[in-house]
N, C-alpha and C positions, 0 to 999 in steps of 0.2 A: 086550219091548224097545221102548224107544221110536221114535219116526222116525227119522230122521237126515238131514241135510238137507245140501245143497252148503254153507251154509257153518259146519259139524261139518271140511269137508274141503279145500275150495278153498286153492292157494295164491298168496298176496299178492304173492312177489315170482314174477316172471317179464320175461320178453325185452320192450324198449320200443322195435315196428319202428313205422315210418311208413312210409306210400308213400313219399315218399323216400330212406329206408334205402340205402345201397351196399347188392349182395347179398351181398359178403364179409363186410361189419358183421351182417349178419343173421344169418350163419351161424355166423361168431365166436359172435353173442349167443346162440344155440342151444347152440351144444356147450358154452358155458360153462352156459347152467341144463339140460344134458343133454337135452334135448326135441327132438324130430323135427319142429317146428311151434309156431307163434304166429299170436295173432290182430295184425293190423296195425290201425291205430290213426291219427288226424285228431292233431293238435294240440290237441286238446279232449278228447282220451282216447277219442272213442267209436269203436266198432267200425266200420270199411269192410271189412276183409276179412280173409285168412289165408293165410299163407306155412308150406309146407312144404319138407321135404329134399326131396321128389322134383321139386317144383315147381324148386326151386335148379340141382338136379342137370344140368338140360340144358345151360344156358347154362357151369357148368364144363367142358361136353365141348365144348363150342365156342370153340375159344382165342381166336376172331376175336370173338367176343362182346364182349370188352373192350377190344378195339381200336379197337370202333366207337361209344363212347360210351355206348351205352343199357346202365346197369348197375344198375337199380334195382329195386326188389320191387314198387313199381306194372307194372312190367312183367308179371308173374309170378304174382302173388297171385290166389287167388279173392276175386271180391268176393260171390257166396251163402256166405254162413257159418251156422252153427247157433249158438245159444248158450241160456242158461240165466241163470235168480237165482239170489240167496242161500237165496230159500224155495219153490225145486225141491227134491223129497225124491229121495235116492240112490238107491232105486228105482223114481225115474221116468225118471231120467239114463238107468240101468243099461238101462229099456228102451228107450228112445230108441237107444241105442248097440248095440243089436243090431239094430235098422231102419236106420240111419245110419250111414258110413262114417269118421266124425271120429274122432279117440282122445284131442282135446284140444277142447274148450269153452271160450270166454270167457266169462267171469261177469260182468253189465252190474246197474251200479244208474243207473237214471237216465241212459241210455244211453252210457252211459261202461265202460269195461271196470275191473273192479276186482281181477279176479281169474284165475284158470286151473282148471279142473279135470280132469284127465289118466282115463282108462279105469283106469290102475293105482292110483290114489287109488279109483276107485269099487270096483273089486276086493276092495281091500283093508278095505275100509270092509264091505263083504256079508261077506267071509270072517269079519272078527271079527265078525259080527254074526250068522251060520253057529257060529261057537265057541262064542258064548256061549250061544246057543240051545240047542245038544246038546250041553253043559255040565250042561244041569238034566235 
């Protein structure tokens, strides 16, 4: 079987946060492409950092939160982030992501994010590749 590589898998459309984002729009933008997490993004596309649900999560338990003006995912986000290319091979992601706590990668060309690739996308990419192996 041949390699397979992130972009065999990566997908194109995903959430477009900025530091500036409300953290409501971010989270909207989450539940709408179903994802736990996004990398956050300059005006130039490229990567500064990454918004999670748990990251979100506090500031909804603090009702005062919104009251007081700072409602934004610069507040929030990590800016260490992990990411990958297009010609990282799936299993090198797949081990990266058992040393590493991420489940979502941004995929950068040229330091710009182009893309996403989610733990269930690598998954699913070894299991078929797992089928068709013990197939022959």
């Amino acid at each position: 079987m041949a390699k397979q590589f992130i972009s065999d898998i990566m997908s194109v459309q995903f959430p477009k946060i900025t530091p500036d984002t409300d953290i409501t729009d971010a989270i909207t933008q989450l539940q709408q492409f179903g994802l736990f997490g996004a990398p956050v993004q300059d005006s130039a596309g490229r990567l500064v950092g990454f918004i999670s649900e748990q990251q979100l999560l506090a500031p909804l338990l603090q009702s005062s939160y919104f009251c007081d003006g700072s409602n934004q995912v610069a507040e929030l986000m990590s800016t260490e982030t992990l990411s990958v290319t297009k010609a990282t091979t799936v299993v090198d992601l797949a081990t990266q992501m058992q040393q590493n706590k991420p489940k979502i990668y941004p995929v950068l060309e040229d330091e710009k994010v182009i893309a996403i690739v989610t733990r269930s996308q690598v998954i699913a990419a070894l299991k078929d590749n797992y089928l068709s192996c013990s197939a022959h």
